[in-house]
C-alpha positions in Angstrom: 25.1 19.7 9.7 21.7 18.4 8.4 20.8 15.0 8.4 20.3 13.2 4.2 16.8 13.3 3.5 15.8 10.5 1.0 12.2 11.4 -0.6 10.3 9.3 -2.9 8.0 11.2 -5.3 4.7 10.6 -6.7 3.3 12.0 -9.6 -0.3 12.1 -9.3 -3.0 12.4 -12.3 -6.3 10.9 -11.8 -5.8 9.5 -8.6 -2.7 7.3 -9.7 1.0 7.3 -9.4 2.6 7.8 -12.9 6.3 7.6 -14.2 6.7 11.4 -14.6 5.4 14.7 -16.4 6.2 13.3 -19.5 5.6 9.6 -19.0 1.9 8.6 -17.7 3.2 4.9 -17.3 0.8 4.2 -14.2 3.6 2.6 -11.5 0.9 2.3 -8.9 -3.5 2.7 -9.5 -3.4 3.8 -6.2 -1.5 6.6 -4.7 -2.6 6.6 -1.4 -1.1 3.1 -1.1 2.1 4.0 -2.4 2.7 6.5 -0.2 2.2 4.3 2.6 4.2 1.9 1.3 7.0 4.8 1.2 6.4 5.2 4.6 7.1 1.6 5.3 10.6 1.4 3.3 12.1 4.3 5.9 11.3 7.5 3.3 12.0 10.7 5.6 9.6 12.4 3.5 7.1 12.5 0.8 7.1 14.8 -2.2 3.2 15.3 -4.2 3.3 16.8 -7.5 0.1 17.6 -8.9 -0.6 16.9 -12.7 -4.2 17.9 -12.2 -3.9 21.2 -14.3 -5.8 22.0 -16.9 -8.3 18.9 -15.9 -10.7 21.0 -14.1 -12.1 22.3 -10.9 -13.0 18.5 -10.2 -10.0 16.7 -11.0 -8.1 19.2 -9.0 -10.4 18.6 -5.5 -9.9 14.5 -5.9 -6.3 15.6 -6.2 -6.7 17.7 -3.1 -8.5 15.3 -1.4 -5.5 12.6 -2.2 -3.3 14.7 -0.5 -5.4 14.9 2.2 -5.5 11.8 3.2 -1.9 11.2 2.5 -0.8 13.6 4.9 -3.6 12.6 7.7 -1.9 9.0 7.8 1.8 9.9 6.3 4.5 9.1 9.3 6.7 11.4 7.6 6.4 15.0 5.9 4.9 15.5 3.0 5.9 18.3 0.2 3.6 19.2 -2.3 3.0 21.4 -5.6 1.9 21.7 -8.8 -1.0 23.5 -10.3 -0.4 26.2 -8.1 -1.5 29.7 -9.6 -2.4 31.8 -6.7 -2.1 31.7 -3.0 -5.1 30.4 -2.4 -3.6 27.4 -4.1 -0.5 27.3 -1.7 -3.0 27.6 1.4 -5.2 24.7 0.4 -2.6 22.2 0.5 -0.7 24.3 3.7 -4.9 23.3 4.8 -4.6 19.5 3.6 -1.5 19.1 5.9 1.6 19.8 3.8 4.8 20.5 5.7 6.0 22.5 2.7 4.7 23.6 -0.2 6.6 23.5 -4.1 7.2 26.4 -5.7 8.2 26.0 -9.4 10.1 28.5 -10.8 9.8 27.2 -14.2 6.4 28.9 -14.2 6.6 32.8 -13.3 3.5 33.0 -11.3 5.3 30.5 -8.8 8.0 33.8 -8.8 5.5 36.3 -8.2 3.7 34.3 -5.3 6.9 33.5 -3.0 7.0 36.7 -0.8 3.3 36.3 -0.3 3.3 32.8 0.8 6.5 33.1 2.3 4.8 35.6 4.4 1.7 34.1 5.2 3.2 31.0 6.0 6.8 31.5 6.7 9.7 30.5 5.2 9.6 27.0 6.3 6.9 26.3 4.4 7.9 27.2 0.9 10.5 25.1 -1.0 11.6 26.9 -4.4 11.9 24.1 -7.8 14.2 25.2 -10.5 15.2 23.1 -13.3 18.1 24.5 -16.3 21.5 26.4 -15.7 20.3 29.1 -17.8 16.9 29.8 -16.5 18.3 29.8 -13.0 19.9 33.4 -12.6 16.8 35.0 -14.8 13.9 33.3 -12.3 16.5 34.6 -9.1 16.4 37.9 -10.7 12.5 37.7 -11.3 11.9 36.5 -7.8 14.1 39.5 -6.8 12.0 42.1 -9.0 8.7 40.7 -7.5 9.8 41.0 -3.7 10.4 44.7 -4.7 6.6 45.5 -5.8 5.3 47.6 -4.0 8.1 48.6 -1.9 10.1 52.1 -1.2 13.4 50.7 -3.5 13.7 52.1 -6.8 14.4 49.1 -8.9 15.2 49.5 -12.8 15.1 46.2 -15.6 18.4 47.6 -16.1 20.3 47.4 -12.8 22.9 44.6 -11.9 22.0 43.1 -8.8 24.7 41.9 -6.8 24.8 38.2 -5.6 25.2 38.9 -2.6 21.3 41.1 -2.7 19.9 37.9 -4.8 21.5 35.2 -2.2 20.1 37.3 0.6 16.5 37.8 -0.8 16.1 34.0 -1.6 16.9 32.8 1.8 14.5 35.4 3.7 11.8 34.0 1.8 12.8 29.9 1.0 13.9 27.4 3.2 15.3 25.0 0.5 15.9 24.5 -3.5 14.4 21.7 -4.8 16.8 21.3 -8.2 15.4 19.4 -11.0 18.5 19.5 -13.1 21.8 18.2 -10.9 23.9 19.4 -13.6 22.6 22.7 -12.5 24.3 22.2 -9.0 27.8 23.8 -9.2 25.8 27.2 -10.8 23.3 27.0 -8.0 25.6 26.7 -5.1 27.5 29.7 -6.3 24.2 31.9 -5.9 22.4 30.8 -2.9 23.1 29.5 0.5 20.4 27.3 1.0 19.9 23.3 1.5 19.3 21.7 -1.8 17.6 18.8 -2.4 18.6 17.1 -6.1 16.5 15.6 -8.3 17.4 12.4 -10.2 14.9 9.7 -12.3 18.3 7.4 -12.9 21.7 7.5 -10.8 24.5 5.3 -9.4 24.6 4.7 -6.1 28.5 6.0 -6.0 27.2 9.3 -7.5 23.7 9.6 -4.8 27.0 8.7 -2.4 29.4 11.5 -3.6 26.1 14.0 -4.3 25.2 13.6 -0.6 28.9 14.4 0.7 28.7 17.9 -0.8 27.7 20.1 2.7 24.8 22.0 0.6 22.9 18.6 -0.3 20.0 18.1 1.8 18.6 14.8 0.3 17.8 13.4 -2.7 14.2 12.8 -4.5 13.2 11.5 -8.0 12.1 8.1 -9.1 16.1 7.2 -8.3 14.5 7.0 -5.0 10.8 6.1 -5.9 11.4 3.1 -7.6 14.0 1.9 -5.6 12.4 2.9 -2.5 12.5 -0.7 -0.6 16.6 -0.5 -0.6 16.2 3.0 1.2 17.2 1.7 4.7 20.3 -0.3 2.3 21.4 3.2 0.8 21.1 4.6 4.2 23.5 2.2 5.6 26.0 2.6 2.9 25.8 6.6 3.4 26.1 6.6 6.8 29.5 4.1 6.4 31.0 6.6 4.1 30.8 9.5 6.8 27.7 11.0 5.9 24.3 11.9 8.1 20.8 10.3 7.8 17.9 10.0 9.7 17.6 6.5 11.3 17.1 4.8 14.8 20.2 4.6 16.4 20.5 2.4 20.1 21.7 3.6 23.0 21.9 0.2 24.5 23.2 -2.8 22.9 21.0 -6.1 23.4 23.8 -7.6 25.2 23.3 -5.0 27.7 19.7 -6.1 28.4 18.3 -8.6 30.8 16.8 -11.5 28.9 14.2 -13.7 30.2 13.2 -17.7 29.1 14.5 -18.5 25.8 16.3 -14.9 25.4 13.5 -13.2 25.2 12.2 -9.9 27.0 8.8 -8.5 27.2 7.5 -5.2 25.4 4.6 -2.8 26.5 4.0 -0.9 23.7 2.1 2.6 24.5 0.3 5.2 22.1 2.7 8.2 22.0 -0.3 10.7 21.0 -2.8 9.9 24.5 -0.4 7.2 26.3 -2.6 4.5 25.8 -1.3 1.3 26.5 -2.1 -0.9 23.3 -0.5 -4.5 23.9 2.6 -6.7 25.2 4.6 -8.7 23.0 8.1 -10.4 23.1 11.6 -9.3 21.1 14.5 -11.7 21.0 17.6 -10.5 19.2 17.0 -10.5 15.6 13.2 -8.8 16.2 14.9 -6.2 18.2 17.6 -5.2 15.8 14.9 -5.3 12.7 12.9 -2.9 14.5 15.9 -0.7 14.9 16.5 -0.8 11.3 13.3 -0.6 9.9 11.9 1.6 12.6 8.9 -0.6 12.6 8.2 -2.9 15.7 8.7 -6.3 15.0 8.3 -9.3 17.5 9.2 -12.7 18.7 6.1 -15.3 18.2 6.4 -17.6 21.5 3.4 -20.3 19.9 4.6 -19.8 15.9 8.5 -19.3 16.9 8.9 -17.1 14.1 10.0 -13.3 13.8 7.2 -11.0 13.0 6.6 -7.5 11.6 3.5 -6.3 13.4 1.0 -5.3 10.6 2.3 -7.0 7.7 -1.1 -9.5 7.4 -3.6 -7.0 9.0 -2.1 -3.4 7.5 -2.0 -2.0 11.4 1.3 -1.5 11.3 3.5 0.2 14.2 5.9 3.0 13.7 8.1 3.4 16.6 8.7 7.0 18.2 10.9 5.6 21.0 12.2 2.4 22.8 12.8 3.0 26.6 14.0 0.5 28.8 12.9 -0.1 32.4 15.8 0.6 35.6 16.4 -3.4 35.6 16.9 -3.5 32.0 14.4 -6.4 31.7 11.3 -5.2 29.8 11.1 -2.3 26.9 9.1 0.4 27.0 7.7 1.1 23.1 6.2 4.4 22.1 4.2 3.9 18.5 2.2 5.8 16.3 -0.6 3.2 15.8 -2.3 2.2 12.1 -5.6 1.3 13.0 -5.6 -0.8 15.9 -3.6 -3.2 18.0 -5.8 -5.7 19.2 -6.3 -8.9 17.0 -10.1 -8.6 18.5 -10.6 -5.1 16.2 -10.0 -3.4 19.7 -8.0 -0.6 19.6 -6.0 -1.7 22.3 -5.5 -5.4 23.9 -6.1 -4.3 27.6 -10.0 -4.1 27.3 -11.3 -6.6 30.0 -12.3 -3.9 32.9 -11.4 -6.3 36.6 -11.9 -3.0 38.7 -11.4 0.8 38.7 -12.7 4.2 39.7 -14.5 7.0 38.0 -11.3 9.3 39.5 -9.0 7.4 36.9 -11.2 7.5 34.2 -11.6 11.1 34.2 -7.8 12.1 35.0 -6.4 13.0 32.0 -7.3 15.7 30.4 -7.0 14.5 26.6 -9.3 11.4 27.4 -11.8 13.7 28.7 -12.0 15.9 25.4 -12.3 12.4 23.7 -15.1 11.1 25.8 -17.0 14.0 25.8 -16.2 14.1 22.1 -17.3 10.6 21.6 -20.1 11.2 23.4 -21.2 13.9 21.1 -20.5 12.0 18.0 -22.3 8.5 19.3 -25.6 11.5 19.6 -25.0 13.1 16.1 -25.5 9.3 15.3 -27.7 8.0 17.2 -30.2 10.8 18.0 -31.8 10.3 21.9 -35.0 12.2 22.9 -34.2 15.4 25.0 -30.8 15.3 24.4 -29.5 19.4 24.2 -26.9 18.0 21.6 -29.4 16.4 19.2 -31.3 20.2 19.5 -28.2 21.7 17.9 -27.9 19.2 15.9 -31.4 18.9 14.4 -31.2 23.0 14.1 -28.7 23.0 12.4 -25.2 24.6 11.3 -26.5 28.3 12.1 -27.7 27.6 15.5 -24.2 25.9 16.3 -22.7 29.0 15.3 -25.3 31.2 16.7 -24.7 29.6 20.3 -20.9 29.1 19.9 -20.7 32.9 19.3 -22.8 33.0 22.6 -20.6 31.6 24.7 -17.3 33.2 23.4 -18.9 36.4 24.6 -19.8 35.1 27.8 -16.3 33.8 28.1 -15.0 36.9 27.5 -17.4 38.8 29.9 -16.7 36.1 32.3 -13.1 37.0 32.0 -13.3 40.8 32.8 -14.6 39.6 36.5 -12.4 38.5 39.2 -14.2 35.4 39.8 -11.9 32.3 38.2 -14.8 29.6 39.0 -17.1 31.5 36.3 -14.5 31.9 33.7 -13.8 28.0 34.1 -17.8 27.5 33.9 -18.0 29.8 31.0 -15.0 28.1 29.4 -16.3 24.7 29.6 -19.1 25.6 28.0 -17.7 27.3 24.9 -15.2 24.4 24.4 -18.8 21.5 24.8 -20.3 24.1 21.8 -17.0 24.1 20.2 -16.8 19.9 20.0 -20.6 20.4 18.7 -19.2 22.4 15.6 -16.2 20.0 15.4 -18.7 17.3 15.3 -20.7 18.8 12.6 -17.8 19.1 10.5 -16.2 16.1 11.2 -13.2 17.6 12.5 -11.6 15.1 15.1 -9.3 16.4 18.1 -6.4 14.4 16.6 -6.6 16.4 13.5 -6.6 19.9 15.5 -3.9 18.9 17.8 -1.9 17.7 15.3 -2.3 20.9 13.6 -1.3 22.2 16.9 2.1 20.6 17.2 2.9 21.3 13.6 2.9 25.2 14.1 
């Protein structure tokens, strides 16, 4: 059984949240910060729906670009649609970092594009929006009629399609229903077997309760959720009291269990989970370790103000936490984060910067700091030019000769790799991935955004 998803949703026109579709009530001027505040109150996901339609080719990139940048720096998954009208549409916000794109079914073309993006992107990807009871069995039926284009199947207007045919066509190409109308539910259910997520703008928290019981709910979005979105971790709490699954930190370990040092305290080393960094050491006592449990953001013990803390809430680099670990003694907590900005209050990225000793062995032995370093390296030359330097050649020649001498060195590679001689196809290798951080570089493309695209496939 799937865990309850709760997912906040921001309607986005001109680079602000609004109320809805209908209602251009501005709740927040700024929608990147919303959706980072989202983050904050314990949403498991984002949903994006773009109201840039009809504004232009402009309006629609600043919408793109939103969403871009929402989904470089969301901790959760962000859905997205709207002002889709071809594929190309679906891929650019698959390209801005969508985990799923929206689908309306309210509007035909959606029906017409969901076996091709379902097959260019896979299932998982596309999420299928339908609003009224009576419009629901017609857009199955269309969605039916457009998977057989093009196809061996006879198919007539007049032929009765058995729902058992419809069910079975929607799931190969949908992962989930987004449904806009909950009175719709019971109708919806009957037809296809797929997790639905409901849609409400206003509902009591018994009926989000008894909504969320049903075994084909998946979660529940609309400003129900939106503008309540700081008592998410509260409805959470309540849901999970009345039997039912949701996404939260749960402890393995109570803090009875651990070993407490001077004034019931115990130490934290808190580590980048992307490149292992180590970022800082701070203290927990009882109440800091239970809030960051709750609110799966890391919060502290000050020893000199003796006061709780949330780590972020003056400086905006905030820590979400991917996993607490403690050591065989059970004396000092091991805290995976994904970092906002950095640790240090210095503006260091991380706390641990004052070099006592070390070798140039340790420096270079992981692999992901030496694609960063080399990286960096390539960037500090793109912006600070030196005299000589290969890079800044490339660079000063431009887009074509980066290409030009990238293509070079794939070919070599694979020449390289018809020999028997390993050592060349490392040499060869080496040198198409240096050319390959020189294109990166030129279009400021950053090894955190390729391997993240990397883990997302």
């Amino acid at each position: 059984m799937f865990a309850r998803k709760f997912l906040p949703c921001i309607y986005l026109k001109n680079g602000s949240a609004i109320t809805s579709e209908e209602d251009e009530t501005i709740i927040e001027a700024d929608a990147y910060s919303l959706a980072m505040k989202f983050c904050r109150d314990g949403a498991d996901g984002i949903i994006i729906y773009d109201l840039s339609a009809g504004m232009g080719d402009i309006a629609h990139e600043e919408a793109l670009r939103i969403i871009r940048a929402i989904c470089g720096d969301s901790e959760v998954p962000v859905y997205a649609g709207g002002n889709i009208r071809r594929l190309e549409d679906v891929k650019k916000l698959i390209y801005a970092g969508c985990s799923k794109v929206i689908l309306d079914y309210d509007e035909d073309v959606n029906i017409l594009l969901t076996s091709a993006a379902s097959g260019r992107f896979g299932r998982d990807k596309i999420v299928a929006a339908v609003s009224y009871p009576q419009t629901v069995i017609r857009n199955i039926e269309s969605l039916d009629r457009s998977l057989l284009i093009g196809t061996d199947t006879n198919y007539h207007s007049g032929d009765k399609r058995d729902t058992g045919k419809i069910s079975g066509i929607a799931e190969e190409y949908v992962s989930e229903i987004l449904l806009k109308n909950i009175h719709a539910l019971d109708l919806i259910e009957a037809e296809i077997k797929l997790p639905i997520i409901i849609s409400a703008g206003d509902l009591a928290l018994n009926k989000i309760i008894d909504f969320l019981k049903k075994d084909t709910v998946s979660g529940v979005t609309g400003n129900v959720i939106s503008l309540n979105s700081a008592e998410i971790s509260s409805i959470k709490k309540i849901a999970s009291e009345n039997g039912i699954s949701v996404r939260k930190l749960e402890s393995k370990l109570k803090w009875s269990e651990l070993k407490k040092g001077p004034n019931d305290l115990i130490p934290v080393i808190v580590q980048d989970y992307k490149n292992d960094e180590v970022l800082m050491l701070a203290y927990m006592n009882e109440e800091a370790f239970l809030n960051t449990i709750s609110t799966g953001m890391m919060t502290y013990y000050s020893r000199s103000r003796e006061e709780q803390w949330v780590k972020g809430e003056t400086s905006g680099h905030y820590q979400y936490v991917k996993s607490l670990t403690a050591d065989c003694d059970k004396d000092t907590i091991l805290a995976r984060v994904s970092q906002v900005g950095v640790a240090c209050h210095t503006g260091a990225r991380s706390c641990f910067f004052n070099e006592i000793t070390g070798t140039e062995e340790e420096q270079n032995a992981n692999p992901n700091q030496v694609f960063e370093k080399v990286y960096g390296v390539i960037m500090d030359r793109k912006q600070h030019p030196k005299e000589g330097s290969y890079t800044n050649y490339l660079f000063d020649k431009g887009l074509d000769k980066i290409l030009k001498k990238f293509g070079e060195e794939a070919i070599e590679t694979v020449i390289a790799s018809k020999n028997s001689d390993k050592h060349e196809i490392v040499y060869e290798i080496s040198d198409l991935l240096y050319h390959m951080m020189v294109l990166m570089a030129e279009k400021d493309i950053t090894w955190d955004e390729v391997t993240r695209e990397l883990a997302d496939r």
